[in-house]
N, C-alpha and C positions, 0 to 999 in steps of 0.2 A: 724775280716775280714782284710787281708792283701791290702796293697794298689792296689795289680795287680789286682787281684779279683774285688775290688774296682773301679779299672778302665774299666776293662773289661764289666762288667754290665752296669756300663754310656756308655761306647763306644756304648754298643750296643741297648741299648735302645736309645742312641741319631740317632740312624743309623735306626729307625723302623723311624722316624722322617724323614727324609732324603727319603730314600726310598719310604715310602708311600703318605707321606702327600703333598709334593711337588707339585705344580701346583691344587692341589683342595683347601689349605687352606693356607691363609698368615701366615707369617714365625709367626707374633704373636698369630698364635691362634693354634700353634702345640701343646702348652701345653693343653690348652682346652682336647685336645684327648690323649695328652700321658701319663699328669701323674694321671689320673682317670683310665685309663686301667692297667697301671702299680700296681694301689692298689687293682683292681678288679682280677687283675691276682695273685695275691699274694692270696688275700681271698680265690680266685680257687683252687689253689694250697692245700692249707689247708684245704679244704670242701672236696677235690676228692675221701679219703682216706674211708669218711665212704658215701659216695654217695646214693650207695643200700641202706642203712641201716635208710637214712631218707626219700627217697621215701617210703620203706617201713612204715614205721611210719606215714609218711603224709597219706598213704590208711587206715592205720587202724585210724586215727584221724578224719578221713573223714564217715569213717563207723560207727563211735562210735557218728559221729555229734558234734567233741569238735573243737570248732573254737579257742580256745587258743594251740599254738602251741607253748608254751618257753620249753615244753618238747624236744623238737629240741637241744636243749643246751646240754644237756647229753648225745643227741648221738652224735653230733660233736665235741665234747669237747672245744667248744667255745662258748663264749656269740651270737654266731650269725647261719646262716645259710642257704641256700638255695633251696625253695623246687621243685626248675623247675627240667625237667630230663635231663638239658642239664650239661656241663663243656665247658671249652675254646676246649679241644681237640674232644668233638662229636660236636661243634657248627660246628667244618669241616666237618661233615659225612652229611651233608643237604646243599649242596654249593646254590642250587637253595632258598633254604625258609632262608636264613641265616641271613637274616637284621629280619626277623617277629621270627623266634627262638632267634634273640639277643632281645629282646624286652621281649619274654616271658621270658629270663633267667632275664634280668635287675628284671623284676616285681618278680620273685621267692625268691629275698633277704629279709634278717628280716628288721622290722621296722630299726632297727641301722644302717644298708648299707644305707637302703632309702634315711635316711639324708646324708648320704656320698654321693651320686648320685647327692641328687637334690640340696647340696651345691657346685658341681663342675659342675651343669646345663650340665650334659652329654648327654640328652635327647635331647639338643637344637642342638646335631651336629650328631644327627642319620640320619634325611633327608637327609643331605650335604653328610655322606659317604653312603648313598645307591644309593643315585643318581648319586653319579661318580665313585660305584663296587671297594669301597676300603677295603669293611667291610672284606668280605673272608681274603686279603692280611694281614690286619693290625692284625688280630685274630689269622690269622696260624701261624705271625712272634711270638705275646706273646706267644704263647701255645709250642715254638720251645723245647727239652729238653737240648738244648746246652748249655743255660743260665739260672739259677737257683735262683727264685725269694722267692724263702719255706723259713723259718727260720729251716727248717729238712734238712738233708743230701738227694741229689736224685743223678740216674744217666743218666746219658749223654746217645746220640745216641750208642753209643762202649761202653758204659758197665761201663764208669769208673764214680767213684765216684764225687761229686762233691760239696762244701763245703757249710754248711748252710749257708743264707742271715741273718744273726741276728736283732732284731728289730734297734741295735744300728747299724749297717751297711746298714739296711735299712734307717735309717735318714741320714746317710753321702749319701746314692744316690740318694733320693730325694733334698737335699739340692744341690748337683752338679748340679743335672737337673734345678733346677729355677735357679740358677747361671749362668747356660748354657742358657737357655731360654730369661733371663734378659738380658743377654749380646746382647743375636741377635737382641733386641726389643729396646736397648739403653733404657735400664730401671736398675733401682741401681739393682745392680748385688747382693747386699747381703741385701736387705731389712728386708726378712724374718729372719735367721739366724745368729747365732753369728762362728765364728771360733771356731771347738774341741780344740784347746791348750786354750782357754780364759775360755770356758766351765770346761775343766779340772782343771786351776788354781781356779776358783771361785768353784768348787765342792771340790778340796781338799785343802780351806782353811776355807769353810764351814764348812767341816764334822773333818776333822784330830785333830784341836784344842779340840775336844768335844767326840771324838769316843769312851773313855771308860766311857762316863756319859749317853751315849746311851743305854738304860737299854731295856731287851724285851717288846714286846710292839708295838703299830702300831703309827707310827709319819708319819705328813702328810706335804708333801712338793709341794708349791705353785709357779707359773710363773706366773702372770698378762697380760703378751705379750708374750704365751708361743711358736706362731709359728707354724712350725710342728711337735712341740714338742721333739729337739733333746735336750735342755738343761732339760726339764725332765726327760729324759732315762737314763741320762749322770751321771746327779743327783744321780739318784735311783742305777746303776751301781756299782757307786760307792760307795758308804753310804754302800751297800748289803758288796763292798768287803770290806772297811775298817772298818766292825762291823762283820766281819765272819758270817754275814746272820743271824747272832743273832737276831735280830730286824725286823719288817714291815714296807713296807713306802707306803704307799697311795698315787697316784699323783692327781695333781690338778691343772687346767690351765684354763684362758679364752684368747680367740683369737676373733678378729675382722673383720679378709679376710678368706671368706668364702673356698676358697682355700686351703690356709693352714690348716684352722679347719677341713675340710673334710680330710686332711694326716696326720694332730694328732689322730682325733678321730680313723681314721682306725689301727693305731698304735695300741691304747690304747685297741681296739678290739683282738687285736690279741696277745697282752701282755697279755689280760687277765682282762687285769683294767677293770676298768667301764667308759665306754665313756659319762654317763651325768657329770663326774668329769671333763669334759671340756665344756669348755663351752663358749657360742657362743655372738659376739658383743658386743660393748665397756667397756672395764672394769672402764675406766673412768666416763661414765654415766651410765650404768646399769651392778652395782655388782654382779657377777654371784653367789658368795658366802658371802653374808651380815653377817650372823652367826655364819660362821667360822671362827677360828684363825689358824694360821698353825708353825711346827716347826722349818721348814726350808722354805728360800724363794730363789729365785734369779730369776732375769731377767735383759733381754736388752732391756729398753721400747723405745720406738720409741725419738729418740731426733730431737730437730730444728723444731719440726713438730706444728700446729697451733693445739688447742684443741676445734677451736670454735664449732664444730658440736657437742660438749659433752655441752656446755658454759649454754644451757637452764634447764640441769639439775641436774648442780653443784648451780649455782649463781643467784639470782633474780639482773637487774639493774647492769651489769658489770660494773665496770669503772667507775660509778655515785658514787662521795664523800658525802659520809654520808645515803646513799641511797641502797648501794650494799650488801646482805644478802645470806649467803653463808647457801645453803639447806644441803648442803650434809655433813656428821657428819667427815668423812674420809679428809676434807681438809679445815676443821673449820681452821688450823693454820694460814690460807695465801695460794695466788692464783700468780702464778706468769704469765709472761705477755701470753696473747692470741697465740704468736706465737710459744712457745716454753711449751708444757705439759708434759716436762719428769720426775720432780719434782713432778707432783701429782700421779706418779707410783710408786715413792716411798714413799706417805704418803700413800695410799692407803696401801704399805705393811706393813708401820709402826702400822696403824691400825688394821692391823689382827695378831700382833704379842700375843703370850701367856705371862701373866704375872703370871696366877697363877700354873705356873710347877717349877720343880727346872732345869731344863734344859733351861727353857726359850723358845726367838727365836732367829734364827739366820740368815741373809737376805744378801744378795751376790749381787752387779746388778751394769750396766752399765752405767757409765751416758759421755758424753762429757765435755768440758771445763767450761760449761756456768754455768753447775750447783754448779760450786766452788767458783764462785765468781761474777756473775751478778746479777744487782738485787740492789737499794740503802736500807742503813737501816732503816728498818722499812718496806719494800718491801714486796714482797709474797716469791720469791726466798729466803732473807737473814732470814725473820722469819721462815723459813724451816729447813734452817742450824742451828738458833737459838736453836730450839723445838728440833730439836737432838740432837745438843753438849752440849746444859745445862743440857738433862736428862743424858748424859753420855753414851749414846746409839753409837756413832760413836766410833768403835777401829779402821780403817784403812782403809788409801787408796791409792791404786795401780796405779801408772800411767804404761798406756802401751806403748810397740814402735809405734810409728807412722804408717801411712800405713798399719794396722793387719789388718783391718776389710777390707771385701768386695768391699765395697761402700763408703767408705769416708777415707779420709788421717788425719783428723784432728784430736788430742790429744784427747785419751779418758782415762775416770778410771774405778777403779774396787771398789766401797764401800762395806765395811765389817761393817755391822750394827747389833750389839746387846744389849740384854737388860739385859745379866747377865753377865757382864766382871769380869773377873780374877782378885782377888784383887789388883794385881801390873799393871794392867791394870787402875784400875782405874783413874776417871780425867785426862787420856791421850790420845793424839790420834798420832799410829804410819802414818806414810809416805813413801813410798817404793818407790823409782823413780827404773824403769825398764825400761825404754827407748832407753838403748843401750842393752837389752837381748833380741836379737833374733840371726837367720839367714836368709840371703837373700833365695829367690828364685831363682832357674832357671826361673820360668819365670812367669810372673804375677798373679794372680788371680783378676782381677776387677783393684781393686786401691791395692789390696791386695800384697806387694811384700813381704813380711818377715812373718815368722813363730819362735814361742816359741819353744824349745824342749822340753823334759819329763825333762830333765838335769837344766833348766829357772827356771819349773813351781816347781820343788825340790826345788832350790835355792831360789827362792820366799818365798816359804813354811816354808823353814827352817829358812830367815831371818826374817817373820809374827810370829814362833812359839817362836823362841831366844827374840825376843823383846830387841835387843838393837841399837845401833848407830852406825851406819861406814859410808862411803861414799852416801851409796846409801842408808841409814834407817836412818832418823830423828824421835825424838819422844819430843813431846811436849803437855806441860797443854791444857786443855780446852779453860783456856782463852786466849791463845798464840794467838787466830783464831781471838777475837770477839774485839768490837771498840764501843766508842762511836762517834759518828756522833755527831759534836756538830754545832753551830748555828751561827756565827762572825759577828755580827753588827758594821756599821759604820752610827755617824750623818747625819743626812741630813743636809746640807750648803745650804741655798737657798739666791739670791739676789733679789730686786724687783725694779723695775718702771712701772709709766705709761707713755705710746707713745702712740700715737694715731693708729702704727702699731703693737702695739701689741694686743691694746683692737678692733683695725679692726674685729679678728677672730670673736668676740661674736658675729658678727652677724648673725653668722649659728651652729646651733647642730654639733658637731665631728660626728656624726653618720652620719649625710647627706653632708658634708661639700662641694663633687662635685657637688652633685645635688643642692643643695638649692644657688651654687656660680651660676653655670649655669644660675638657672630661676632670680636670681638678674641681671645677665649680663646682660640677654637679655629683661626682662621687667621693670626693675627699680624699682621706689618706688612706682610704680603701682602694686606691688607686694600686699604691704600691703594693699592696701586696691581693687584692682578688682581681687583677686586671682581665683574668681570663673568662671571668662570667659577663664580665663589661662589651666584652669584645661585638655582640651584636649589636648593642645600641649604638656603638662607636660608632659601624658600620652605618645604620642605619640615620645615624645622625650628615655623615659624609653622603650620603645619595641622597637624602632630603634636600639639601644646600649645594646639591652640585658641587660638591669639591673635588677635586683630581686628585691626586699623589701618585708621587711617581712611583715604582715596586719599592725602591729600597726607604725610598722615606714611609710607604706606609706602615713597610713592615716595622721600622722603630718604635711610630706609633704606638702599633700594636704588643709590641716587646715589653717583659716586665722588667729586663737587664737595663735595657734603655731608660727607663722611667726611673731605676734605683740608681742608677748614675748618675743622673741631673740631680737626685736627692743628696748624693755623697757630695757633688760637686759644693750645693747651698751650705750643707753642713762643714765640709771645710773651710769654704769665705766665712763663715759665721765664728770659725774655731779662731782664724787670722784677727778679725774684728777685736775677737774679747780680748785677745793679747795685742794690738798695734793700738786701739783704740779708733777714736771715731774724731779726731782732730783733723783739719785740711792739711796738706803737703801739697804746695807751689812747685816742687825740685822732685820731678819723677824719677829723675836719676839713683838720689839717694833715696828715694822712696822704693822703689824695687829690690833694690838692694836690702832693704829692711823685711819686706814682702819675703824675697828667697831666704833670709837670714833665719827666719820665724817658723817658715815651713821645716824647714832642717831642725830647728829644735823642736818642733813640735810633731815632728818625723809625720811629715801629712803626704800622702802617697800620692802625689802627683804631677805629672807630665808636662812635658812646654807646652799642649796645646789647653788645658784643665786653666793652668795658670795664666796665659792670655784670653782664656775665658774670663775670669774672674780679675783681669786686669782692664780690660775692654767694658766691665762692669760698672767699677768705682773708677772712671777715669773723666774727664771731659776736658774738650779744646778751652785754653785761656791766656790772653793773647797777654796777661802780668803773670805769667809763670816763667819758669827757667825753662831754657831748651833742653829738648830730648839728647840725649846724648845717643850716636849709631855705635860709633867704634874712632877707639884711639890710635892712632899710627906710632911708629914704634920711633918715628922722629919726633913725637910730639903733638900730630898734627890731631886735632878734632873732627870728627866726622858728623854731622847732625843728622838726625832723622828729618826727610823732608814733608812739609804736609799738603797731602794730594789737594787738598780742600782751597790753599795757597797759589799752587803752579801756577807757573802763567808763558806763553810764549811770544818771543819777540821775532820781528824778521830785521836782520842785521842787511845791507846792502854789501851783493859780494865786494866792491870797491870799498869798503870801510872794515878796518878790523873788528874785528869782535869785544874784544876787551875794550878799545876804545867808546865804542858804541855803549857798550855795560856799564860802566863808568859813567858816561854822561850823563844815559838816561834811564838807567835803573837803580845805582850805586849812592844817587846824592838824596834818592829818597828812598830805598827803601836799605840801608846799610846792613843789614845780614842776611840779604838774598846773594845767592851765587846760583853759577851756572852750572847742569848737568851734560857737560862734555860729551860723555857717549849717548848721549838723545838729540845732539846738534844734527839737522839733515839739512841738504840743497835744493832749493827749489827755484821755479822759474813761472812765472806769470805776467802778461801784457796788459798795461790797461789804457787804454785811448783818451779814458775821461782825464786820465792824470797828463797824459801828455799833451793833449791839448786844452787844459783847460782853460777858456778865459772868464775873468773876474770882471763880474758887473757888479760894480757897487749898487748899495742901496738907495733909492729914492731919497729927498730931502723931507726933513719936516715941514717946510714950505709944500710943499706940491703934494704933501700925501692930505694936509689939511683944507687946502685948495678942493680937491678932487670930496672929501668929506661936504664940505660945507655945499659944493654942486648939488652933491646926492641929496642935502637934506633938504636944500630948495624945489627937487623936482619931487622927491616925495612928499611933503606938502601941499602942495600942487595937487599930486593925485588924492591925497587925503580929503583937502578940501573940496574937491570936485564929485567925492562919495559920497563926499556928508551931505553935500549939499541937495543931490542927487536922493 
């Protein structure tokens, strides 16, 4: 379908909008009415032909007493049917009964409409047009023969011919209509859909590399977020032309907005598919197709977006360490974070791929920026990347120009995922920066300004198929992408004394430290021992100030064992004090040592945890002290206490050893950092900007002082022409 035609249809169907709907329903619920009539006028169109011939049918099925009616099929030559005796064009010949004849025609449809009806809840806006005499208006304008909704040739008022609506031109005018729709409601204009040049690049880089190993035979091609299903059709379109229709392809799709599913499914009615091959609600937590594997894949799954409403039937105990058990078989790999599930769209398709074909699978899909490189190693994102590039399943990925899509400006790609690469393919992953291949727009679409041509998506093609290196095509190993994340320790340096203001604190838990100061403020050392006549002011002092406590901390609080403990604790550090003295100690080592020595003689009753109280006290970080010492090895070897406050981590290139890397660039300046071996993890992250980046040097002092002294001539200029003024 040519773009005028293309326009014309939207024109006019936005203009039944305009026209009728205007003052009985808000501008956001025009869709509600328009594009459910628009698919039910379609189906009319296509039922009208053999009309007689299933009322007919319905009397004898009626006579014969066969309440199964899929013999209907045959005589309509579609999987569907209608057996009321109306169409869009006699629902006019009853102007007076027209709301109660549309009702009976809705009910006339097969089971399959049904669910197309009652998932764009059409029923719910019959009241609202009978009661304000729109139903006649909005019915006559579908049923007009000016504009031609058939995937058949019809003709016009005058006789003249007019050009099929094809199913693939019927998803470019449903996709304008919610584009149009979205825009008036200030709702992302391109939510559901992806742009036909992005669909066409990823269909023919799909299918072109593989087109003579596509043998007869039925291959089945999957979308997870398929939408309205134009990247289906688009798919199938294509694969038919660039296999000379040699081959069958099955489509298969699940969709989440009932909306959309209700314009796929009618689609796929009227292609001929099988509409339970689509299928309905989150593909994330309820897999429409568990069983299956499919040959080909591609999708745009929804990015940015949170996945928690899928969360209870992926994961038991999210985000709990050591706790969190992941149910569902399709993202055993790693979960990446709650906010962002466009990653588990594509293990999901990684899981339905074929292994046991010589064809394999081969998977095409849209991801934003985040999925290239967010995510720390050992994450759910980077074990994602991991689980791909190690198996050798990643051959390419496509960055696109900015601003394509609909609804967002922000850098996206295009990944080319397969599982049987081309020998000289192997252990490499191409890179395609296409960033500057577009052309502008005249005039916007959404956020949408720039469009690929056929001329881009060739050139693309043909750099994907060549497989080599120039400007815009990098091609590097596997391990080019992946890092170990390694682990950088530094000693802990601690000083120590005792003061009398340091060992002050003990006399209150860290946990309570305002509250338990407060009730010493104000009731003294009658704390310790009449705590229990205190206990309502306590109270009431915590509900004045809003304070919480959780059961177990208040009760301490309110305990007088509690209160006499922190008391004994003071009084021991006080007893250590009189006998160690109040001199500083740089070498905590032998200062502890001194600490346990003291206690023993001075037989003071208390425990490891009493004592790293009153260690944590009198201590502080001091980067001219001696190191902590952890523990000696019985070769000799010292072990430091490391300080958390210190760590630091490095990413080592898996192609460079690790010690080397340490050495060079951590070892010659910071000489008593080492690595924490059992915290070394693998990660894996893409980034575009590094692989391509080119360097524009700086401007000269000549030309930046040129361009200065311009400026100060023309502001002069205006200056003096104010003043003067």
């Amino acid at each position: 379908m040519n773009n005028k035609s293309h326009n014309q249809i939207v024109s006019f169907i936005w203009g039944i909008a305009d026209d009728v709907l205007r003052d009985v329903f808000v501008r956001g619920k025009y869709r509600d009415i328009i594009l459910p009539f628009t698919v039910l006028r379609r189906l009319d169109a296509l039922l009208v032909p053999t009309k007689e011939q299933v009322l007919e049918t319905v009397k004898f099925l009626k006579k014969e007493k066969i309440d199964d009616k899929s013999a209907l099929k045959s005589v309509t030559g579609f999987p569907f049917w209608n057996t009321s005796r109306f169409t869009f064009e006699s629902l006019l010949d009853d102007s007076d009964n027209i709301d109660s004849n549309l009702e009976v025609y809705l009910d006339g449809f097969s089971p399959n409409v049904q669910e197309i009806i009652s998932k764009f809840k059409l029923r719910n806006q019959l009241e609202t047009m009978k009661e304000n005499e729109i139903t006649y208006l909005l019915i006559e304008k579908f049923a007009t023969k000016e504009v031609n909704l058939s995937p058949n040739e019809a003709l016009n008022g005058k006789g003249e011919k007019m050009p099929p609506l094809t199913n693939l031109g019927m998803g470019y005018v449903f996709e304008e209509l919610i584009r149009k729709f979205n825009e008036e409601n200030n709702e992302e204009a391109g939510e559901h859909f992806t742009p036909r040049e992005i669909i066409k690049l990823m269909t023919h880089i799909l299918f072109t590399p593989v087109k003579d190993q596509i043998n007869k035979g039925t291959h089945l091609i999957y979308d997870p977020a398929c939408g309205s299903g134009g990247m289906l059709t688009e798919a199938e379109h294509y694969a038919l032309d660039v296999t000379d229709n040699k081959a069958s392809f099955l489509l298969y799709g699940q969709e989440v907005n009932p909306e959309t599913y209700a314009i796929c499914t009618s689609d796929m009615l009227i292609k001929g598919e099988k509409p339970e091959n689509i299928a309905f609600g989150s593909t994330l937590s309820k897999d429409g197709f568990p069983n299956l594997n499919f040959d080909f894949m591609l999708s745009n799954p929804p990015y940015g977006k949170t996945w928690k409403l899928d969360v209870d039937a992926i994961v038991d105990d999210r985000g709990k360490k050591g706790k969190e058990k992941i149910k569902d078989s399709r993202f055993q790999v790693g979960l990446p974070t709650i906010s962002d599930g466009q990653l588990l769209f594509l293990m999901n398709m990684v899981s339905k791929m074929k292994h046991n074909t010589e064809l394999g699978s081969r998977i095409a899909t849209v991801h934003n920026g985040s999925a290239l490189f967010t995510g720390d190693a050992g994450g759910g994102e980077s074990e994602i990347r991991k689980h791909i590039i190690e198996n050798d399943w990643l051959e390419c990925i496509i960055a696109l120009p900015k601003n394509i899509f609909y609804n967002t400006g922000i850098p996206t790609y295009v990944w080319i995922v397969s599982n049987r690469k081309p020998a000289h393919r192997e252990g490499k992953v191409q890179l395609i920066n296409a960033l500057e291949l577009y052309v502008k727009l005249r005039k916007n679409l959404g956020d949408k300004n720039c469009e690929m041509t056929s001329e881009h998506i060739d050139q693309i093609t043909q750099l994907y198929m060549d497989f080599e290196e120039n400007d815009i095509s990098k091609i590097y190993p596997n391990d080019y992408f992946g890092y170990n994340k390694i682990t950088v320790e530094r000693p802990l340096r601690l000083s120590a004394q005792f003061t009398n203001e340091n060992i002050a604190t003990l006399r209150f838990d860290k946990g309570l430290l305002d509250e338990m100061s407060w009730a010493f403020e104000k009731f003294g050392d009658d704390i310790y021992t009449k705590l229990e006549q205190f206990k309502p002011q306590i109270e009431a002092y915590l509900k004045k100030n809003e304070i919480k406590l959780k059961a177990t901390v208040k009760k301490n609080l309110l305990s007088q064992k509690f209160w006499t403990t922190q008391l004994e604790l003071l009084s021991a550090a006080k007893q250590l004090m009189t006998k160690i003295g109040t001199e500083q100690h740089d070498d905590f080592n032998t200062f502890k040592a001194l600490v346990s020595k003291t206690i023993k003689q001075e037989k003071l009753n208390l425990d490891a945890k009493a004592i790293k109280r009153i260690l944590d006290a009198i201590t502080w970080k001091n980067e001219e002290a001696e190191r902590v010492i952890k523990k000696k090895e019985k070769d000799g070897t010292v072990i430091y206490e490391p300080d958390s406050d210190l760590r630091d981590t490095e990413k080592v290139p898996l192609d460079e050893g690790i010690q080397t890397y340490f050495q060079r660039e951590v070892l010659q300046h910071i000489p008593d950092a080492w690595i924490d071996h059992s915290k070394t993890v693998k990660g894996y992250e893409i980034s575009f900007t590094r692989y391509f980046y080119n360097y524009v040097p700086p401007r000269s002092i000549e030309e930046i002082t040129t361009e200065i002294l311009q400026l100060e001539e023309e502001t002069e200029g205006i200056l003096n022409e104010i003043v003067n003024n």
